[in-house]
C-alpha positions, 0 to 999 in steps of 0.5 A, a space after each residue: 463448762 464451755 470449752 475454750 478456744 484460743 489461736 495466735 498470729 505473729 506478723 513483722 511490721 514493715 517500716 521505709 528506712 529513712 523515715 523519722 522515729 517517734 518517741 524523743 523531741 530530736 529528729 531520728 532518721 532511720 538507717 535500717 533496722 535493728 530488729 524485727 518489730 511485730 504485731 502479736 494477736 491472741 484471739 480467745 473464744 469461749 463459744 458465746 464471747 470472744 475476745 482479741 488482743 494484740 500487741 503492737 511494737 511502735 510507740 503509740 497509736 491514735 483512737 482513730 487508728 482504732 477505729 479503722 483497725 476494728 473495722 478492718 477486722 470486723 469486716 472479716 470475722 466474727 469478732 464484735 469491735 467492741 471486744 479488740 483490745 490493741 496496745 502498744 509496747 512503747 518501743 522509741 524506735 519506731 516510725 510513727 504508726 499514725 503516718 501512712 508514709 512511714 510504711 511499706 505495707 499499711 501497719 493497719 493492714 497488718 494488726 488486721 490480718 495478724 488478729 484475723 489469722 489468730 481467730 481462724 487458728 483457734 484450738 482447744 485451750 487451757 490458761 492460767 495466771 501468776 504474779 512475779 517480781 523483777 527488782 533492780 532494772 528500772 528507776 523513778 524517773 522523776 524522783 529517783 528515791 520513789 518506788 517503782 512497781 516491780 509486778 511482774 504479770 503472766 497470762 499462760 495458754 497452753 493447747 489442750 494436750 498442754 503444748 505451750 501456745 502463748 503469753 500474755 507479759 506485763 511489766 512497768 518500764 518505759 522502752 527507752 533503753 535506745 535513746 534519741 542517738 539510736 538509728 536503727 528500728 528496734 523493738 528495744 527491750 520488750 522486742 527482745 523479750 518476745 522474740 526470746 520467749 518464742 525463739 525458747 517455746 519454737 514455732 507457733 508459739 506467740 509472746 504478747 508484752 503490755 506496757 504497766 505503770 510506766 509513766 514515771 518509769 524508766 530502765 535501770 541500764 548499765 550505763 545509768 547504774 554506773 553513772 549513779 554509782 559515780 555520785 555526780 549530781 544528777 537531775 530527773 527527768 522534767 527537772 522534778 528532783 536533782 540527786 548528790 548535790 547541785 546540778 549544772 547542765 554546764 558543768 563536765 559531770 552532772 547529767 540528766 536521768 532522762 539522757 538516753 545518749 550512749 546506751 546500747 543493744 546489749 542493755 536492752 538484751 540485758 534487761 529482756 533477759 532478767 524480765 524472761 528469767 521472771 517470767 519463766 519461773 512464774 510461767 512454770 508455777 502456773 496451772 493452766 485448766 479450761 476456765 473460759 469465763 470471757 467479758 469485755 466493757 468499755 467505759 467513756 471517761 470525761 478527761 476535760 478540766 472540771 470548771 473549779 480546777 486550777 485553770 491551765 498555765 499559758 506557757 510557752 511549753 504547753 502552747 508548743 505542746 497543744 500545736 504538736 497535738 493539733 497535728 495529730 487531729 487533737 483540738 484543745 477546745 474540743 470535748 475531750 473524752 476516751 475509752 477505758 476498757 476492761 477485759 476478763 479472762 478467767 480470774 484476770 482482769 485487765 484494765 487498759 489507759 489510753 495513756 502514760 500511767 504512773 507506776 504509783 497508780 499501777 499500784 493502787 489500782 491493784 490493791 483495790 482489786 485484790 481487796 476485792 477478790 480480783 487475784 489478778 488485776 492487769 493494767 495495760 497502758 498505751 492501750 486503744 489510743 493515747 492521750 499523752 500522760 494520764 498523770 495523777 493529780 498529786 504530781 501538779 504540785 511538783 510539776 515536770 514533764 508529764 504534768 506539762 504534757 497533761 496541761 498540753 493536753 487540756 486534761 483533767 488533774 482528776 483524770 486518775 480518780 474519774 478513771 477508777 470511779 467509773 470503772 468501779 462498778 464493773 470491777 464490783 459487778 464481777 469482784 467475788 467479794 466487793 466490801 
C-alpha cells in the first residue's frame, strides 16, 4: 500500500479596517475586528496524487480568483492546478476577497503560502471518516416548516504515531448569525468553531470547515428561537412563506426571518459549540488507517437557459441583480459555464458547487451516493468560485430571493439536475456498487 502523507497550515487574513463587509445589501463599514479570520490547508499526498484544500473564512470568491490562486501555488510546488480545491465558510463579516483594496497583504498571497507551506509539512498519515447529526440550530429559511439537512461530516487525520494532525467539518448552515448591524470582521460561527477545535487539539493542529446545503438555511439562534416562540407573524426570507397569521412589515410585531439586527457573538459562539460537541463525538468514533486512495476530476457545467425554459422575467429586481454581477466581471449575454469538482479521499468523496446550494439538494445527492456504496458522500459549496444560488427548479414556482437571484444570473432552472447528470458517470466509475 502507498503510504500516506498529509501536512497542514493555518495563516490569519489581514483586512484594512474601514473597508466595506460583504454579504448583506446594507453597507457595513468595518470598525476593527472581532476575531481572526483565516485560511486553513491540508495538503494530501499518496506518492502518485496529490491533493490540497483549503478553507477560506470570507463570504465568497470568484473563478478568477481561482485562477490566479492556483498559479500562484503551482508556480511553487508540485501540486497539479487541477487538484486545488478552494472554498469558502460563508462568514458575512468579511471584506470582499475580490477587491485588493480591502486588504493589507493580498488574501491571494495568503491562500498561496497557507497551502505551500502545508505541502512542504508533510508526514506520515492516517484518516478516516464519520457522519453525525446536529438538530435544533438551524431553520428553513424560506418556508420554515421544511426540513433542513442536519448531517453533519467528519474527515479525521492523525499522524502516523496517532497524534491528531486536522479535520475536515462539514455542515449546512448559512453564516449569518451576525447580521447587516454587525461592524466588526468576524469568522462568525464556523471561525469559532475552528478556532475551538484547535485551541482543544493545541499547537499544530488545523480545523477546515466547508459550507453543505446552505442556500435555504439559515442559524436557529437565540434570538429567532424566541422571536417564533412569541407566535407573532413572521415572514421568510424573499417573502416565500409567512408563519402565525398575517404579515405586516408595518405593524409593531411581525418580523422577517431574514432580519439578522440584534443578534450577538454569544449566539455564533453558542452554535459552534453545540456543532464541535458533534463533531467530537463523531471524531472519537473514527478509526483512522493508512487508506491513500486519491482522485480528483473536474467537470465544466453548461449553466445557460436551455431555448425551451421559460424565458428570464424583465424585472426591476433582477435588472438590479444583472448590473451587481456585471461589476463583478459577470456578463449576462456571455456563455455561462463553471466547474464542479469531484474529490476522493479514501471512502470519501466530495462534491464542490461553485455556488449556494439547497439543503433538499444536499440531501439527495447523498442518497444517490449511498445507493451506490459511496459511504461517505461530502458536498462543499461556495467551492472555486460562486455563481450566486444554484437553486433547484422546483422552487421557481414559489419564487423568493434565491430564485431571483438564479434569474439574475442568467442560470439554467435545470442547473441542479445538469450538475448530478454530468457528474454521474465519475460518481459510477468509482462507486462499489452502481445499480
Amino acid at each position: 500500500m502507498k503510504t500516506l502523507l498529509a501536512g497542514v497550515k493555518r495563516l490569519e487574513l489581514q483586512p484594512k479596517i474601514g473597508t466595506d463587509l460583504v454579504g448583506y445589501s446594507q453597507i457595513q463599514k468595518t470598525l476593527g475586528i472581532h476575531d481572526p479570520i483565516c485560511v486553513r490547508a491540508l495538503v494530501l499526498d499518496n506518492e502518485e496524487t496529490t491533493i490540497a484544500l483549503c478553507s477560506i473564512e470570507v463570504c465568497f470568491f470568484l473563478s478568477s480568483n481561482v485562477d490566479q490562486m492556483r498559479l500562484l501555488i503551482s508556480e511553487r510546488c508540485a501540486i497539479l492546478p487541477e487538484n486545488i480545491f478552494f472554498f469558502a465558510t460563508h462568514t458575512h463579516a468579511a471584506p470582499a476577497f475580490f477587491e485588493p483594496e480591502n486588504w493589507l497583504i493580498s488574501p491571494l498571497q495568503t491562500v498561496a503560502d497557507a497551502v505551500v507551506e502545508a505541502y512542504e509539512n508533510r508526514q506520515s498519515a492516517k484518516i478516516g471518516m464519520g457522519y453525525g447529526q446536529l438538530q435544533g440550530y438551524s431553520i428553513n429559511r424560506r418556508f420554515m416548516n421544511r426540513p433542513v439537512d442536519p448531517s453533519i461530516s467528519v474527515i479525521r487525520i492523525d499522524t502516523a504515531d496517532g497524534k491528531p494532525l486536522s479535520l475536515l467539518g462539514n455542515y449546512g448552515n448559512h453564516a449569518v448569525v451576525m447580521g447587516y448591524d454587525n461592524s466588526y470582521v468576524s469568522g462568525d460561527w464556523p471561525g469559532y468553531s475552528s478556532r475551538r477545535l484547535e485551541a482543544d487539539f493545541g499547537d499544530g493542529f488545523v480545523a477546515l470547515f466547508g459550507q453543505g446545503g446552505a442556500g435555504d438555511v439559515n442559524p436557529l439562534t437565540e434570538t429567532v428561537r424566541q422571536k417564533l416562540a412569541a407566535g407573532h407573524p413572521v415572514e421568510a426570507i424573499g417573502s416565500t412563506s409567512t408563519m402565525y397569521g398575517h404579515y405586516d412589515k408595518n405593524t409593531q410585531h411581525s418580523w422577517n426571518i431574514g432580519d439578522r439586527v440584534g443578534t450577538t457573538f454569544i449566539e455564533a459562539e453558542t452554535i459552534a459549540i453545540a456543532y464541535n460537541k458533534e463533531v467530537m463525538r463523531v471524531w472519537r468514533s473514527i478509526e483512522a488507517t493508512q487508506n491513500s486512495d486519491l482522485w480528483a476530476v473536474t467537470v465544466t457545467i453548461d449553466a445557460a437557459p436551455a431555448p425551451d425554459e421559460p424565458p428570464i422575467p424583465d424585472t426591476p429586481e433582477i435588472n438590479h441583480l444583472r448590473q451587481r454581477f456585471k461589476q463583478r466581471s459577470v456578463s449576462f449575454d456571455d456563455p455561462i459555464e463553471f466547474d464542479v469538482m469531484v474529490i476522493g479521499i479514501g471512502d470519501a468523496v466530495l462534491v464542490g458547487h461553485p455556488g449556494e446550494t439547497f439543503s433538499e439538494n444536499s440531501i439527495a445527492l447523498r442518497k444517490l451516493c449511498q445507493q451506490m456504496g459511496i459511504t461517505h458522500p461530502v458536498l462543499i459549496t461556495y467551492a472555486n468560485g460562486w455563481n450566486t444560488y444554484l437553486t433547484p427548479e422546483n422552487a421557481y414556482a414559489e419564487g423568493g430571493y434565491e430564485v431571483t437571484a438564479a434569474q439574475g444570473f442568467g442560470l439554467s432552472r435545470n442547473i441542479q439536475d445538469r450538475i448530478l447528470t454530468d457528474i454521474l458517470p465519475h460518481l459510477k466509475a468509482k462507486a462499489p456498487r452502481s445499480n
